[in-house]
mmCIF file of the C-alpha atoms, coordinates in Angstrom:
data_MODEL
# 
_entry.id   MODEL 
# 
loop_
_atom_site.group_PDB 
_atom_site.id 
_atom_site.type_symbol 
_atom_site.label_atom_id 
_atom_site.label_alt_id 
_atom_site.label_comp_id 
_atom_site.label_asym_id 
_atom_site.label_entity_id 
_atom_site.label_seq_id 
_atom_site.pdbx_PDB_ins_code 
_atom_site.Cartn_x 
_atom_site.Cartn_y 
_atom_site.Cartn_z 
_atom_site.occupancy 
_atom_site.B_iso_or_equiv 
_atom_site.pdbx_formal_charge 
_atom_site.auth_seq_id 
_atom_site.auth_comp_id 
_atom_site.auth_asym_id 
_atom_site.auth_atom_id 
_atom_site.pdbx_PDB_model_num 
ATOM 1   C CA . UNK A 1 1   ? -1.457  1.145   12.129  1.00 0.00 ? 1   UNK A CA 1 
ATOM 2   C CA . UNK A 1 2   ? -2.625  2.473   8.759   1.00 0.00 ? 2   UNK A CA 1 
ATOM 3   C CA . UNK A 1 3   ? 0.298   4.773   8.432   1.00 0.00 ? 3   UNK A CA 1 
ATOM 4   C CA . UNK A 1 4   ? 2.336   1.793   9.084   1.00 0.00 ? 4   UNK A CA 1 
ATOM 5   C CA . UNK A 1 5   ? 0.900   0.042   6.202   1.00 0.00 ? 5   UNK A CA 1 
ATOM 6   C CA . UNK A 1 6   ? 1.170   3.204   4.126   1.00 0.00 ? 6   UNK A CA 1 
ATOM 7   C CA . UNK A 1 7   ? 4.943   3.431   4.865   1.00 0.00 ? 7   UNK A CA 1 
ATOM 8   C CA . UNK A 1 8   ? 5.785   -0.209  4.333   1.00 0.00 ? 8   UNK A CA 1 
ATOM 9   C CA . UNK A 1 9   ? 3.823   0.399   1.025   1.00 0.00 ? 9   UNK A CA 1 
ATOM 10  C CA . UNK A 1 10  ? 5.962   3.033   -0.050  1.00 0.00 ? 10  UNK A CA 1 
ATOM 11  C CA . UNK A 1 11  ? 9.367   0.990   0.731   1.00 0.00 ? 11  UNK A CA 1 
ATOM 12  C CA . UNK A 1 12  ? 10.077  1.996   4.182   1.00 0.00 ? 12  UNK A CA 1 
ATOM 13  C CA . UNK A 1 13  ? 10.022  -1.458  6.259   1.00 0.00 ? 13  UNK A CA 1 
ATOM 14  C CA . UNK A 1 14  ? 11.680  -0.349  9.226   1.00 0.00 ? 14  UNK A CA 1 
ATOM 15  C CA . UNK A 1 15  ? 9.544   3.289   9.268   1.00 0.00 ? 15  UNK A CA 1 
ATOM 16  C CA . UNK A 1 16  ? 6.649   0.898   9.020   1.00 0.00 ? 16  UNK A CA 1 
ATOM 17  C CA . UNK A 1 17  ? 7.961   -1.646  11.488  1.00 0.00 ? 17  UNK A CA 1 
ATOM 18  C CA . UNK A 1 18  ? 7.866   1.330   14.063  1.00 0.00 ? 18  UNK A CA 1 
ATOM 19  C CA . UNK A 1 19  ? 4.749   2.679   13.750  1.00 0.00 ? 19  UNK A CA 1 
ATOM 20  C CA . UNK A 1 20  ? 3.099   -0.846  13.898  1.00 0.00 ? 20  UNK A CA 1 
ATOM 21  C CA . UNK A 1 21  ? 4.769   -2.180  16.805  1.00 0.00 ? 21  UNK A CA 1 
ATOM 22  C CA . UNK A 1 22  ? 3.665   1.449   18.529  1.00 0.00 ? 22  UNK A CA 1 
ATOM 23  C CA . UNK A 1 23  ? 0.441   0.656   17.279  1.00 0.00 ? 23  UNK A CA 1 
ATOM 24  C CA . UNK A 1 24  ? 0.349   -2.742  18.805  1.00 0.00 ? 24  UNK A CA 1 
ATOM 25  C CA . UNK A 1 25  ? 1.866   -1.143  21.935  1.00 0.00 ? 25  UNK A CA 1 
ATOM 26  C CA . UNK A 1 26  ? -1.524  1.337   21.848  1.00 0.00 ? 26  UNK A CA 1 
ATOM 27  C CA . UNK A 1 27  ? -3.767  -1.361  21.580  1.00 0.00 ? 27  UNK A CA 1 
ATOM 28  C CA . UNK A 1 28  ? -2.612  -3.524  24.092  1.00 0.00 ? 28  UNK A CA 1 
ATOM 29  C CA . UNK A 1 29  ? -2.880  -0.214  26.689  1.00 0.00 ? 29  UNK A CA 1 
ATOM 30  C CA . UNK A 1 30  ? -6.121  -0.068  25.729  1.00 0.00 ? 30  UNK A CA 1 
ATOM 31  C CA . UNK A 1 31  ? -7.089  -3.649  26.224  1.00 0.00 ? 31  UNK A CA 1 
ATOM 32  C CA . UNK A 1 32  ? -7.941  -3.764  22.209  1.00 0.00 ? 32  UNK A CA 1 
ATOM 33  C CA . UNK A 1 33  ? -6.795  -7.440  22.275  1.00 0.00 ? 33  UNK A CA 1 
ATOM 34  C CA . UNK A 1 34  ? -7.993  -7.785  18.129  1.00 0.00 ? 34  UNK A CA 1 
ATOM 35  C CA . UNK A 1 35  ? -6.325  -4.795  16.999  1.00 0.00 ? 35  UNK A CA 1 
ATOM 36  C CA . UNK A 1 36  ? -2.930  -5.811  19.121  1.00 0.00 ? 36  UNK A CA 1 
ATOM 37  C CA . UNK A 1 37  ? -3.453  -9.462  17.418  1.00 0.00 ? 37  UNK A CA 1 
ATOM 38  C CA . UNK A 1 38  ? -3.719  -7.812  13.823  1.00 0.00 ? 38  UNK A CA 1 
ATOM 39  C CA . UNK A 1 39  ? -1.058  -5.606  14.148  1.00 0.00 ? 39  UNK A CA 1 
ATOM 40  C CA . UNK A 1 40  ? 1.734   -8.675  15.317  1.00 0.00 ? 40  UNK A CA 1 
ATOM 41  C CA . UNK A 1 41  ? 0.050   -10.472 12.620  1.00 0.00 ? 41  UNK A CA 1 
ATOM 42  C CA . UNK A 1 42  ? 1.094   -7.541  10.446  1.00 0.00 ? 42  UNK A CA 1 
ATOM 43  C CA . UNK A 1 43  ? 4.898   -7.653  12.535  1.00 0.00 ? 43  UNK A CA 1 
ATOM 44  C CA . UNK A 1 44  ? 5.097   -11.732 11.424  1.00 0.00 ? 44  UNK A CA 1 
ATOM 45  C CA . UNK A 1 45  ? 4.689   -11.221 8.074   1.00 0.00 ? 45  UNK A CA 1 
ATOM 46  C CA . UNK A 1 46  ? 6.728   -8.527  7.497   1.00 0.00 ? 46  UNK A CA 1 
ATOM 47  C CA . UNK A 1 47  ? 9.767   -10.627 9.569   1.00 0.00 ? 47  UNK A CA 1 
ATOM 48  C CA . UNK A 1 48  ? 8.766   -13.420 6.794   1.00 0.00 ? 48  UNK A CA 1 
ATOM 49  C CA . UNK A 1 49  ? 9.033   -10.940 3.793   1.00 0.00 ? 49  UNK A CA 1 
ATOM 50  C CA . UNK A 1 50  ? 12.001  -9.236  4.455   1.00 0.00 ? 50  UNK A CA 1 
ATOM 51  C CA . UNK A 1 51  ? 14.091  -12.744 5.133   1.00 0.00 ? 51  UNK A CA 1 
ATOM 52  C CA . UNK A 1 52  ? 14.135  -12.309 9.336   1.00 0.00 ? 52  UNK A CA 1 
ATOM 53  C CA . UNK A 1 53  ? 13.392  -16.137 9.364   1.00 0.00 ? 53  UNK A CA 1 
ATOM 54  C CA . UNK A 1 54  ? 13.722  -16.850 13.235  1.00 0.00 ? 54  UNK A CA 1 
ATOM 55  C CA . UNK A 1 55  ? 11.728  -14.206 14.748  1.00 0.00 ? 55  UNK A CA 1 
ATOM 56  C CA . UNK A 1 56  ? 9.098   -14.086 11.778  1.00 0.00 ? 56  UNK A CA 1 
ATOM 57  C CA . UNK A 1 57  ? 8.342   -17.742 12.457  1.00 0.00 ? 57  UNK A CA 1 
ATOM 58  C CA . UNK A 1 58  ? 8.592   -17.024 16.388  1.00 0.00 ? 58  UNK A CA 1 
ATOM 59  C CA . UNK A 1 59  ? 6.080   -14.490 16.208  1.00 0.00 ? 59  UNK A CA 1 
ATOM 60  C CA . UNK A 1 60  ? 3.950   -16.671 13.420  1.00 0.00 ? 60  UNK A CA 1 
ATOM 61  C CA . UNK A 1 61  ? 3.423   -19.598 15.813  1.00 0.00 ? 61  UNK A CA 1 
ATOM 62  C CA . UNK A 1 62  ? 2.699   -17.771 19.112  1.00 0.00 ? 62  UNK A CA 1 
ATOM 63  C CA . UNK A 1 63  ? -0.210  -16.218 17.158  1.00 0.00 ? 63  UNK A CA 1 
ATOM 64  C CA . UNK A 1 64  ? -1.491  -19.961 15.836  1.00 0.00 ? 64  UNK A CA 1 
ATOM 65  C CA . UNK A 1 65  ? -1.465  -21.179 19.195  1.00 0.00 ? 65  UNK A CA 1 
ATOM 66  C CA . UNK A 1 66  ? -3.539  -18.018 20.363  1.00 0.00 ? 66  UNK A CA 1 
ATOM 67  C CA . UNK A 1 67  ? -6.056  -18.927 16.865  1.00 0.00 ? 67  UNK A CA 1 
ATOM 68  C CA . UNK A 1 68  ? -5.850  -22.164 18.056  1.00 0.00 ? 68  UNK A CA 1 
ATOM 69  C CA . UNK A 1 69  ? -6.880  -21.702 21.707  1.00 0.00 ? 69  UNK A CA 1 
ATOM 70  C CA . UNK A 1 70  ? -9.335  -19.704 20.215  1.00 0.00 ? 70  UNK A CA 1 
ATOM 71  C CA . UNK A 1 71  ? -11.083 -21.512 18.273  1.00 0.00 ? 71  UNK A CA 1 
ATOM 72  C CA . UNK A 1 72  ? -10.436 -19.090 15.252  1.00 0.00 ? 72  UNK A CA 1 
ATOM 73  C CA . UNK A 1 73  ? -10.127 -21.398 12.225  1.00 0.00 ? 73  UNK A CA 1 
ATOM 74  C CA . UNK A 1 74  ? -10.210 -18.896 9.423   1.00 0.00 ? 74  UNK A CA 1 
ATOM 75  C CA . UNK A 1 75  ? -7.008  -16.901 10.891  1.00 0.00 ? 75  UNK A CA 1 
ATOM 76  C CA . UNK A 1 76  ? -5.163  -20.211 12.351  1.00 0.00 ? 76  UNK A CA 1 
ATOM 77  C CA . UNK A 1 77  ? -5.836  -21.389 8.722   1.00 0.00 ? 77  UNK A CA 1 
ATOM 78  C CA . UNK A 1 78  ? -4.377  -17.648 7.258   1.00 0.00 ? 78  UNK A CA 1 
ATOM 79  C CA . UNK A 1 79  ? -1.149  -17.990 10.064  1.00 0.00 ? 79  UNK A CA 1 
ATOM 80  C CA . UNK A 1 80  ? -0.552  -21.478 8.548   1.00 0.00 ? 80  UNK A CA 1 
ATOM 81  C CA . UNK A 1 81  ? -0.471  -20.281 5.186   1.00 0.00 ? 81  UNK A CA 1 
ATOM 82  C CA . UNK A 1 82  ? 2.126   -17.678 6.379   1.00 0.00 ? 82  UNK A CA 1 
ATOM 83  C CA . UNK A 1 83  ? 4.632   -20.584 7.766   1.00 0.00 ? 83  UNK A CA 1 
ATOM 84  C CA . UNK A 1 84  ? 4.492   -21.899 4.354   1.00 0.00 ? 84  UNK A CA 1 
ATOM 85  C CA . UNK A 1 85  ? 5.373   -18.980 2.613   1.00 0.00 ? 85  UNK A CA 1 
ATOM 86  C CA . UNK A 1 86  ? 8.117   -18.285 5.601   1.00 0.00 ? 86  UNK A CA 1 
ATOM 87  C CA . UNK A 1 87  ? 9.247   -22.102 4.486   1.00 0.00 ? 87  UNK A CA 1 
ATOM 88  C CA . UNK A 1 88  ? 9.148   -21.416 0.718   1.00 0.00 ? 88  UNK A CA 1 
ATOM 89  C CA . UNK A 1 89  ? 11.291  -17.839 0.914   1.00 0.00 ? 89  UNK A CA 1 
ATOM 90  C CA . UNK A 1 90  ? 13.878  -19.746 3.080   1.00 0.00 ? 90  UNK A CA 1 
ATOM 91  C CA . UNK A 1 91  ? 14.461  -22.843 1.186   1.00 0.00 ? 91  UNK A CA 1 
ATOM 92  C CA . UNK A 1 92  ? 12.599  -25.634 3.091   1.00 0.00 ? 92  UNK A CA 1 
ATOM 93  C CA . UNK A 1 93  ? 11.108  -26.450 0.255   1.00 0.00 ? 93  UNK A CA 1 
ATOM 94  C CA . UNK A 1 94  ? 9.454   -29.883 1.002   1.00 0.00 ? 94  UNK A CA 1 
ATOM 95  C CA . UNK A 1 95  ? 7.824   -28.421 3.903   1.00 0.00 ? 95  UNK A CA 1 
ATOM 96  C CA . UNK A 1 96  ? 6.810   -25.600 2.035   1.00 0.00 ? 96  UNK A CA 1 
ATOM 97  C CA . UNK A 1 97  ? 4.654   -28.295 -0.637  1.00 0.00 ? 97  UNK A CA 1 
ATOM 98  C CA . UNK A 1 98  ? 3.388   -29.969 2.838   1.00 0.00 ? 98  UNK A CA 1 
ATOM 99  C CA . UNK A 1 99  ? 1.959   -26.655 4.263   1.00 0.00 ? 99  UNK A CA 1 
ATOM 100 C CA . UNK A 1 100 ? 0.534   -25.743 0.698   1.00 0.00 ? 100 UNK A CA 1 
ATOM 101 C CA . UNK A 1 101 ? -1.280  -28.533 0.223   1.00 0.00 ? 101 UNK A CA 1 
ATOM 102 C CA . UNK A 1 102 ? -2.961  -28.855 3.691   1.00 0.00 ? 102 UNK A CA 1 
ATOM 103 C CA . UNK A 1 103 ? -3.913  -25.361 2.888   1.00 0.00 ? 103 UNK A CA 1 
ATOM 104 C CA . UNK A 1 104 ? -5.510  -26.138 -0.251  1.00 0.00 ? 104 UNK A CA 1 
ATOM 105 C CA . UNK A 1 105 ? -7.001  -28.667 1.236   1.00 0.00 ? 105 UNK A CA 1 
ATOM 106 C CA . UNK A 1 106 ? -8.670  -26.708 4.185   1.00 0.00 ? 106 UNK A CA 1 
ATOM 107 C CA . UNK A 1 107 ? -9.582  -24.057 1.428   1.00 0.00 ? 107 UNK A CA 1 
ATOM 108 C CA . UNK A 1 108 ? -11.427 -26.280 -1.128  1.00 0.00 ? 108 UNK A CA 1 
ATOM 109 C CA . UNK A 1 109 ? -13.455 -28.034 2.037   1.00 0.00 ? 109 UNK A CA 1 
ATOM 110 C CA . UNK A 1 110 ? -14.470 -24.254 2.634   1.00 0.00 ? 110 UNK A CA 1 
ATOM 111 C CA . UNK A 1 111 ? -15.366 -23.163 -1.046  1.00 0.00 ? 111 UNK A CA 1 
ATOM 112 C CA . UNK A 1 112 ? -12.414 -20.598 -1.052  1.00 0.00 ? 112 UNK A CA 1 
ATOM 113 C CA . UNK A 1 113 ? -11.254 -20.976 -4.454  1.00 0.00 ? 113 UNK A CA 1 
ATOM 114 C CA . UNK A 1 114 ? -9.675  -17.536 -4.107  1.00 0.00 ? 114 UNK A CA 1 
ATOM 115 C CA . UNK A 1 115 ? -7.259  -19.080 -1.755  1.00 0.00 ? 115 UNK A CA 1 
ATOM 116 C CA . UNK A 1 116 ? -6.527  -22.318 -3.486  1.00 0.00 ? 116 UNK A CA 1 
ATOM 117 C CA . UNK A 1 117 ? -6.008  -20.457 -7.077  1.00 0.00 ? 117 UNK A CA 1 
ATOM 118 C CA . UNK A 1 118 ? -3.322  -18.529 -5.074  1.00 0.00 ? 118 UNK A CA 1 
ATOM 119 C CA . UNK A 1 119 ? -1.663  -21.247 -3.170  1.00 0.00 ? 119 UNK A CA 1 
ATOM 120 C CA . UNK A 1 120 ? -1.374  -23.337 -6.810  1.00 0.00 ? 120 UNK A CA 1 
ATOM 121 C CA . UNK A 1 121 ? 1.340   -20.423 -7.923  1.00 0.00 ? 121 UNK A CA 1 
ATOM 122 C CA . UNK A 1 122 ? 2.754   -20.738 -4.470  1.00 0.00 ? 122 UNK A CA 1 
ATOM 123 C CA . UNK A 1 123 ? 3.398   -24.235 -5.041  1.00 0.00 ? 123 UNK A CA 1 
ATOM 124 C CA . UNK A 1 124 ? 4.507   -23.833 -8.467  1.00 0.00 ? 124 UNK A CA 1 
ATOM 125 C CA . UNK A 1 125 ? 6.763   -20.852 -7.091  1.00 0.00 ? 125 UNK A CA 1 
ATOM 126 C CA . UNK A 1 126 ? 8.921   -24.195 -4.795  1.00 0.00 ? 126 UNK A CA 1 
ATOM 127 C CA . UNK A 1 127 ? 9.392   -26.398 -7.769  1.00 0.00 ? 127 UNK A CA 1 
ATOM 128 C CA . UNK A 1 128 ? 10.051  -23.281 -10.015 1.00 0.00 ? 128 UNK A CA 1 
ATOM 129 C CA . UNK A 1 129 ? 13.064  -21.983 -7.414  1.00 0.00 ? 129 UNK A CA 1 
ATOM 130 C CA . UNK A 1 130 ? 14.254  -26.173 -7.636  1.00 0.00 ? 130 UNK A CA 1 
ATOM 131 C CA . UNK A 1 131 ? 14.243  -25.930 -11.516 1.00 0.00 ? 131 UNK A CA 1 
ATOM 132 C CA . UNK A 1 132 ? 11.644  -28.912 -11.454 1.00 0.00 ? 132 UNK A CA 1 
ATOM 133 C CA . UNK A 1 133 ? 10.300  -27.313 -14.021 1.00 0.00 ? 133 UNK A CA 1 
ATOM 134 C CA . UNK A 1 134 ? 7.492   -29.698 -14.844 1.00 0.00 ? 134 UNK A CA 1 
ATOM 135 C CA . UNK A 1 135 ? 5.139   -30.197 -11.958 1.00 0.00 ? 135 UNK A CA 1 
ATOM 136 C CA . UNK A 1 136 ? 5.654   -26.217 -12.105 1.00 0.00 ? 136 UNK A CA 1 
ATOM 137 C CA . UNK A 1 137 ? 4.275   -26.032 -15.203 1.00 0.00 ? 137 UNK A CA 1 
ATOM 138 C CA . UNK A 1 138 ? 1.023   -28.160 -14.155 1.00 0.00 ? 138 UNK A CA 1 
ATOM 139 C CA . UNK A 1 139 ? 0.724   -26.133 -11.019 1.00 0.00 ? 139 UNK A CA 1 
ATOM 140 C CA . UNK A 1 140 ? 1.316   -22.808 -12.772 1.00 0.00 ? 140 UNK A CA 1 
ATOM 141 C CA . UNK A 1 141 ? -1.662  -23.660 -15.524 1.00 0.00 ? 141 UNK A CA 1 
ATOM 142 C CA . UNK A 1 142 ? -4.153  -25.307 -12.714 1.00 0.00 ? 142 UNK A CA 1 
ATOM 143 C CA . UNK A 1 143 ? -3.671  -21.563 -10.751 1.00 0.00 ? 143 UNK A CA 1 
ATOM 144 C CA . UNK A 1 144 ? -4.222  -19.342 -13.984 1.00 0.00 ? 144 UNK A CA 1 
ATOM 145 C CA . UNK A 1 145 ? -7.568  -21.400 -14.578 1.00 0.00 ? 145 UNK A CA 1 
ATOM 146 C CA . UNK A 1 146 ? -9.061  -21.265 -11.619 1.00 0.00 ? 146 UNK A CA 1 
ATOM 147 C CA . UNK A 1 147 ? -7.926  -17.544 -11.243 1.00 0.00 ? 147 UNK A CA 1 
ATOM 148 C CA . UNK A 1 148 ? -9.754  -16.643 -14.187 1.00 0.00 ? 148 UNK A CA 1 
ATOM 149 C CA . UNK A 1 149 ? -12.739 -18.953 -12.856 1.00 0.00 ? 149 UNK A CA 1 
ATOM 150 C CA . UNK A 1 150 ? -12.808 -16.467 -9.504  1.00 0.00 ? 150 UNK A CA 1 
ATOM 151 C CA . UNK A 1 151 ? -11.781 -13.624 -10.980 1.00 0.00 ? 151 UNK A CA 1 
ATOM 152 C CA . UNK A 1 152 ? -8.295  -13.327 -9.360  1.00 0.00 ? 152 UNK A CA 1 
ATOM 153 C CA . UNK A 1 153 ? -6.928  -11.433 -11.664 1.00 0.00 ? 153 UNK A CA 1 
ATOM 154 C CA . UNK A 1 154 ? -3.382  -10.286 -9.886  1.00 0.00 ? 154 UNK A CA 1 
ATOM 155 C CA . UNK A 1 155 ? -2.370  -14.370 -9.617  1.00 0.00 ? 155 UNK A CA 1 
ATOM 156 C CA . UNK A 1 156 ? -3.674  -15.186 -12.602 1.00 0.00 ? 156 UNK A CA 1 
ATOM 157 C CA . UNK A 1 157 ? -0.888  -12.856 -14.221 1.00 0.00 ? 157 UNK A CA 1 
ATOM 158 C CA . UNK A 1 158 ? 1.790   -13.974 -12.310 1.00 0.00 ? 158 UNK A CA 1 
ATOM 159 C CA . UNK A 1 159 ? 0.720   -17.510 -12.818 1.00 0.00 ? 159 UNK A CA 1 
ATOM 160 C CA . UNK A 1 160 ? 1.004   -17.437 -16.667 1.00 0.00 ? 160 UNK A CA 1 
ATOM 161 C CA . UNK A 1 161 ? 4.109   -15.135 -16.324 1.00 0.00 ? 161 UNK A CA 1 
ATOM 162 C CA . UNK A 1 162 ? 5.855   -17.806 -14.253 1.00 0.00 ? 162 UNK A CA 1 
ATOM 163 C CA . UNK A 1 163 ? 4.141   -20.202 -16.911 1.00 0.00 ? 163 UNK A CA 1 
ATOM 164 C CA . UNK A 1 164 ? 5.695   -18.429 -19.601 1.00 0.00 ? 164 UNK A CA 1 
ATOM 165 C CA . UNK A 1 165 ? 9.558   -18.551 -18.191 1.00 0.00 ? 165 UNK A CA 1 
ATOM 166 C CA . UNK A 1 166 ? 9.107   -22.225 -17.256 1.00 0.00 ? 166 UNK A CA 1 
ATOM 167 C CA . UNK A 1 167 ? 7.897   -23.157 -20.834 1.00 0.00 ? 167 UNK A CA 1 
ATOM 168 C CA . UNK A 1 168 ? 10.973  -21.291 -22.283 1.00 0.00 ? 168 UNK A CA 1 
ATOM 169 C CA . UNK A 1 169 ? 13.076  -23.276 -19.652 1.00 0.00 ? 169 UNK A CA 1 
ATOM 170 C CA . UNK A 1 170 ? 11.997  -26.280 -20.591 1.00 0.00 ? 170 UNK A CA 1 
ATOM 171 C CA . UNK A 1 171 ? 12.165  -25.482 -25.109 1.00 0.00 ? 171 UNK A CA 1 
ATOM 172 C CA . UNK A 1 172 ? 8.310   -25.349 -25.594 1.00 0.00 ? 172 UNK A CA 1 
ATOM 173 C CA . UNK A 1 173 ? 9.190   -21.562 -27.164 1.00 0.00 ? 173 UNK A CA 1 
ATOM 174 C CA . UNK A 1 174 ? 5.625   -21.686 -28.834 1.00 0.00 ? 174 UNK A CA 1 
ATOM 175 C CA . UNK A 1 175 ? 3.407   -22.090 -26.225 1.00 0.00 ? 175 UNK A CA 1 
ATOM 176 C CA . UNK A 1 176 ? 5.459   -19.926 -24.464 1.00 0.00 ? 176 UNK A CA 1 
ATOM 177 C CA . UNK A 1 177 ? 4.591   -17.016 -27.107 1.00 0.00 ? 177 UNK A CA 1 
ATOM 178 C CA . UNK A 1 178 ? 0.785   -17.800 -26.623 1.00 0.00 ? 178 UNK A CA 1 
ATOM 179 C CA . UNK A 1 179 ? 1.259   -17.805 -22.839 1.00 0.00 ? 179 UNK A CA 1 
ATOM 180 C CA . UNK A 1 180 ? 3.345   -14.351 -22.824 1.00 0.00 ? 180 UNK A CA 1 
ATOM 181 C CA . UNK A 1 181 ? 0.841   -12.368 -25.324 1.00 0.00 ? 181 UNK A CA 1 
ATOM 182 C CA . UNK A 1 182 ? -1.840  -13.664 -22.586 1.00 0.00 ? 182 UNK A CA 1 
ATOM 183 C CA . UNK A 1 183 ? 0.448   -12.093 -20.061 1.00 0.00 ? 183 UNK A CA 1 
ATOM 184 C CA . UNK A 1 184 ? 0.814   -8.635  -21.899 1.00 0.00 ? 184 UNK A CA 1 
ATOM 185 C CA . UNK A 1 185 ? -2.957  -8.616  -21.857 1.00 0.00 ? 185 UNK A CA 1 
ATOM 186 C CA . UNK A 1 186 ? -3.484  -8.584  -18.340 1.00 0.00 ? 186 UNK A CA 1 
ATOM 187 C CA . UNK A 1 187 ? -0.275  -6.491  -17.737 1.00 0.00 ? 187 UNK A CA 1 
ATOM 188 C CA . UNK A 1 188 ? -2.245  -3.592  -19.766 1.00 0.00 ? 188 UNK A CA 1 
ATOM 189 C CA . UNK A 1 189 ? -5.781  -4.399  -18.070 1.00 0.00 ? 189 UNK A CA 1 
ATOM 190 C CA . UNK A 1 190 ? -3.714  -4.063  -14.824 1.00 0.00 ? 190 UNK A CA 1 
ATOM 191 C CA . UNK A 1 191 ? -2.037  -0.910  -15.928 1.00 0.00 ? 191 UNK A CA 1 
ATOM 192 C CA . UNK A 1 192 ? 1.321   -2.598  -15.287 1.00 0.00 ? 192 UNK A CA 1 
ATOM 193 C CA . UNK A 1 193 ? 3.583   -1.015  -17.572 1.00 0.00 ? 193 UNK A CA 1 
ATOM 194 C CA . UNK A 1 194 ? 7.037   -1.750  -16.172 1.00 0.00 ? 194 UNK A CA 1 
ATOM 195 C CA . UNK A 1 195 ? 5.835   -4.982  -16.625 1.00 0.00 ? 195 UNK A CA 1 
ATOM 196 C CA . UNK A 1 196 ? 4.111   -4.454  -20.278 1.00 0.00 ? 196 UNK A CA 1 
ATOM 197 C CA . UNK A 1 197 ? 7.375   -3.700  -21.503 1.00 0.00 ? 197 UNK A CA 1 
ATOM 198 C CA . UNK A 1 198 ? 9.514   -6.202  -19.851 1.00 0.00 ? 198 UNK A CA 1 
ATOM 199 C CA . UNK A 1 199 ? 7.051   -8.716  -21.363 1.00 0.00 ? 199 UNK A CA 1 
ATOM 200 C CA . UNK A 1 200 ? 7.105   -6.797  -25.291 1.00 0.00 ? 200 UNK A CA 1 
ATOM 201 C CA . UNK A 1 201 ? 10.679  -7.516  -24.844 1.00 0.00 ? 201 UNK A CA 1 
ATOM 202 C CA . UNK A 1 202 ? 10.452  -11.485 -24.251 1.00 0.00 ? 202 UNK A CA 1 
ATOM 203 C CA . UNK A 1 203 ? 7.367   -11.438 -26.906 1.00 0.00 ? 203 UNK A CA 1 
ATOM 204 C CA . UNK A 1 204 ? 9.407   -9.625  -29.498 1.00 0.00 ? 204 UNK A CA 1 
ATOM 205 C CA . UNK A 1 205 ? 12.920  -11.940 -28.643 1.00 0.00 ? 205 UNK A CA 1 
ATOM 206 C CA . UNK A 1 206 ? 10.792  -15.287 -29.265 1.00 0.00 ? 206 UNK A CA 1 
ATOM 207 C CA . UNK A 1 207 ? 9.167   -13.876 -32.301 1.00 0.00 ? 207 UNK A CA 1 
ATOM 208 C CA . UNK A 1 208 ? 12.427  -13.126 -34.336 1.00 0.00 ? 208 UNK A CA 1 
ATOM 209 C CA . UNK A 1 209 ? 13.818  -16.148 -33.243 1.00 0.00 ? 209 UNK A CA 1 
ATOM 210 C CA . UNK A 1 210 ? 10.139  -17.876 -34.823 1.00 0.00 ? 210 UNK A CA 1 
ATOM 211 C CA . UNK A 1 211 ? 10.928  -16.069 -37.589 1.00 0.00 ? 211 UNK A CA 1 
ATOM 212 C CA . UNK A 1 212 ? 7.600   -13.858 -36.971 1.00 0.00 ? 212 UNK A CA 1 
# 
């Protein structure tokens, strides 16, 4: 399994696809009915991520009814989460906010902030990819605060990032200055520097337009 994960990590989804499914295939020889259920977990989301819709959601909702039947909450709750995304990458964006925001729900009655700070930039993430640009904004702000308030530190920067290009969508250049020299902070705590530069670039662009 781990050299699965290591492969997919490194770019090679279909490497990583193999060795998980033969990892799966192990497990369920063996009778290891948790590792074979974390392993297809590991199948669905990659289907999600890499746009294979059908069977991604196939695979997502045979392992929901086994949570389910189970009486597994916490990972029914995680596979749910997962159809949203699936519904968010492929358009179905209305069902997308639905799942979201019985998630957040479910999360805040269980004191995982984590989760909900996340889920925010998911939901900002649909209206963003609508160009509803406004409720984005409000979700994208809500997530970077209560990221900082846990400590997730990774949404948090995508949050304002996705902050930043919404406020410059919308003509609020100023606050998107503020917002992106906020971003550039984290992007050097994280040691992102791809990113650090990408960012100098918008942060320089809106300054000599200010007239900085």
């Amino acid at each position: 399994m781990t050299l699965g994960v290591l492969r997919i990590q490194k770019g090679d989804n279909q490497g990583g696809e193999d060795k998980i499914s033969e990892a799966v295939g192990l497990f369920q020889t063996a009778g290891d009915r948790e590792g074979a259920f974390s392993g297809r977990m590991r199948l669905a989301r990659l289907a999600i991520g890499t746009g294979r819709f059908e069977s991604g959601e196939r695979l997502n909702e045979e392992l929901m009814e086994e949570a389910r039947r189970a009486g597994d909450r916490a990972t029914e709750l995680q596979l749910l989460k997962n159809r949203g995304m699936l519904c968010m990458y492929a358009r179905r964006s209305e069902e997308a906010l639905e799942i979201f925001e019985r998630t957040i729900e479910a999360h805040s009655g269980t004191g995982d902030l984590w989760s909900v700070s996340h889920t925010l930039g998911c939901m900002g993430n649909v209206h963003f990819d609508r160009e509803d640009y406004r409720p984005a904004v409000d979700l994208y702000e809500r997530s970077a605060r209560l990221c900082r308030k846990v400590g997730n530190v990774y949404s948090e920067y995508y949050s304002l990032y996705n902050l930043a290009l919404c406020l410059v969508r919308t003509g609020q250049e100023d606050a998107a200055l503020a917002r992106y020299r906020e971003v550039l902070s984290l992007a050097l705590r994280l040691d992102d520097r791809d990113g650090a530069k990408e960012i100098g670039g918008y942060i320089t662009e809106l300054e000599e337009k200010a007239g900085i």
